[in-house]
Each structure stands twice: as structure tokens, then as C-alpha cells.
C-alpha positions in Angstrom: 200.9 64.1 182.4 198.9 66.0 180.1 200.0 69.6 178.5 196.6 70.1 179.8 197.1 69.2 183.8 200.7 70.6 184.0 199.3 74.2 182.6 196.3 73.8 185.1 199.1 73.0 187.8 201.5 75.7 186.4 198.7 78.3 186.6 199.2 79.3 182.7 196.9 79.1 179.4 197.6 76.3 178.0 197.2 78.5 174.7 199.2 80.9 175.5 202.5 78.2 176.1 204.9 77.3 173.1 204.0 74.5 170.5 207.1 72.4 172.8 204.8 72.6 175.6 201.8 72.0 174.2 202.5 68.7 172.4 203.5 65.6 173.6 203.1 64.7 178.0 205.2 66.3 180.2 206.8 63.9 182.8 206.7 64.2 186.1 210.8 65.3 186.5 209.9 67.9 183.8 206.9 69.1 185.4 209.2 69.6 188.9 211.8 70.9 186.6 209.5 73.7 185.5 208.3 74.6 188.8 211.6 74.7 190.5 213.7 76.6 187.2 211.1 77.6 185.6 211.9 79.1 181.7 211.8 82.4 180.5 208.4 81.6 178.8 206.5 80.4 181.9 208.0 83.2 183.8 206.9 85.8 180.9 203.2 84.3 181.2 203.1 84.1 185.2 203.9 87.9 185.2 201.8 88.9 182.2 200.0 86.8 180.9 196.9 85.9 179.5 196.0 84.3 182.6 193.4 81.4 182.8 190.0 82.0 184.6 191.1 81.1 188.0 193.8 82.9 187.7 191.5 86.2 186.5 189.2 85.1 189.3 192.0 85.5 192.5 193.2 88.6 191.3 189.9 90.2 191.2 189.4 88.9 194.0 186.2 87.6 192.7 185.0 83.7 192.2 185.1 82.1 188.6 181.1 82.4 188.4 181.4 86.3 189.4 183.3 86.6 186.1 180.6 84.6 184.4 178.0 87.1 185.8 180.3 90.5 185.1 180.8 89.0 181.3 184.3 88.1 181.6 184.5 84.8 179.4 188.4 85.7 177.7 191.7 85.5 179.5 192.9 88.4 181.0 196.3 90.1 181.1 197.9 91.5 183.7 197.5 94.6 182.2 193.8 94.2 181.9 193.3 93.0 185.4 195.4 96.3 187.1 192.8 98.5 184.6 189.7 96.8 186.2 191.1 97.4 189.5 192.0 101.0 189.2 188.5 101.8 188.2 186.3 99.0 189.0 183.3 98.9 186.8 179.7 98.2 188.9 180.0 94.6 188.6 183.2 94.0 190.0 182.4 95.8 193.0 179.6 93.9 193.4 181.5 90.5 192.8 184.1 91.8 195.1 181.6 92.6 198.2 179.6 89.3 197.6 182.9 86.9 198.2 183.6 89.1 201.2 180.7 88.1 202.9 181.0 84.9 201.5 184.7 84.3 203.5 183.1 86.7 206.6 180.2 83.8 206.5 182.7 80.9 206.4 184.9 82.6 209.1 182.1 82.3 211.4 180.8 79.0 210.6 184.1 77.7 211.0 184.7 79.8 214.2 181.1 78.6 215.5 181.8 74.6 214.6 185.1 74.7 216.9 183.2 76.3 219.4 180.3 73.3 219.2 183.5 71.2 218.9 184.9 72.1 222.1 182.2 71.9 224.1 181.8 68.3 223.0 
């Protein structure tokens, strides 16, 4: 596979990861290899970072286009991230309240489809 897919799949920037990494494909026994023992590199970046949008995103607790709409358009350390939620600026508590209703709303649609379900 791609440098591209595995670092999706790893959860890393792709930038971030050593020149080894970052040229060449990855086969599939190294990308399990990685995942199962994964190197002092890929275990630095997990725990510190820069992490990739998605990444940013679940530890905010926020969705990818609530970090478009607070600004957010760099990776983010881990550093950064534990900043932003010791004091949360406006936007992020904003963010943060929106995708709780947002997963409140699909709790009850999903609770209110089994409940059509059953009575089928």
C-alpha cells in the first residue's frame, strides 16, 4: 500500500514519519508488523504527535468541519490539544455542544427505528 493509506490507517502525519516510511509501499506483513510492534517512531507520534485532522478532531471531541469552523487548519500536538482543553476558547465549546446533540439526535433516531422495527 501507499505511505499515504498505511499513515491514514496508522493514525499518523504522514509528514511527520521518517523519510523510510515515507518512500517506497509498505506491504501488507509490514503494515501488520507496525501495528502489532510498532517502532519507537510511531509510538513517539501516537503519544505526541503532530496528529492528523481526525485525529485533532476525536480528541476535541469535535467533527473535522468544527475545526474548519474554529480555524484549526495545522496539525496539532498533544501538547496543543491538552492546552485547548484546559481552557477552551468560545469556539470549541461551541463545536463540543453541537456534536453532543448531534450523537443525543442519533441516539434517538436509532432508538426510535428499533422501536418501528419491532413493531413490524
Amino acid at each position: 500500500m501507499k505511505p499515504e493509506t498505511a499513515a491514514k490507517k496508522l493514525g499518523i502525519l504522514l509528514e511527520a514519519a521518517p523519510e523510510s516510511f515515507r518512500e517506497g509501499d509498505i506491504t501488507r506483513d509490514d503494515f501488520e508488523e507496525l501495528q502489532a510492534n510498532p517502532p519507537e517512531w510511531l509510538a513517539e507520534l501516537r503519544r505526541s504527535g503532530p496528529h492528523p485532522r481526525p485525529v485533532v478532531a476525536a480528541k476535541l471531541g469535535v467533527s473535522n468541519s468544527g475545526l474548519a469552523r474554529g480555524g484549526v487548519t495545522e496539525p496539532l500536538t498533544t501538547a496543543e490539544i491538552k492546552d485547548l482543553l484546559a481552557a477552551p476558547p468560545a469556539w470549541l465549546v461551541t463545536e463540543r455542544a453541537t456534536q453532543a446533540a448531534v450523537r443525543e439526535e442519533n441516539v434517538r433516531v436509532k432508538a426510535r427505528n428499533a422501536e418501528r422495527a419491532a413493531r413490524s
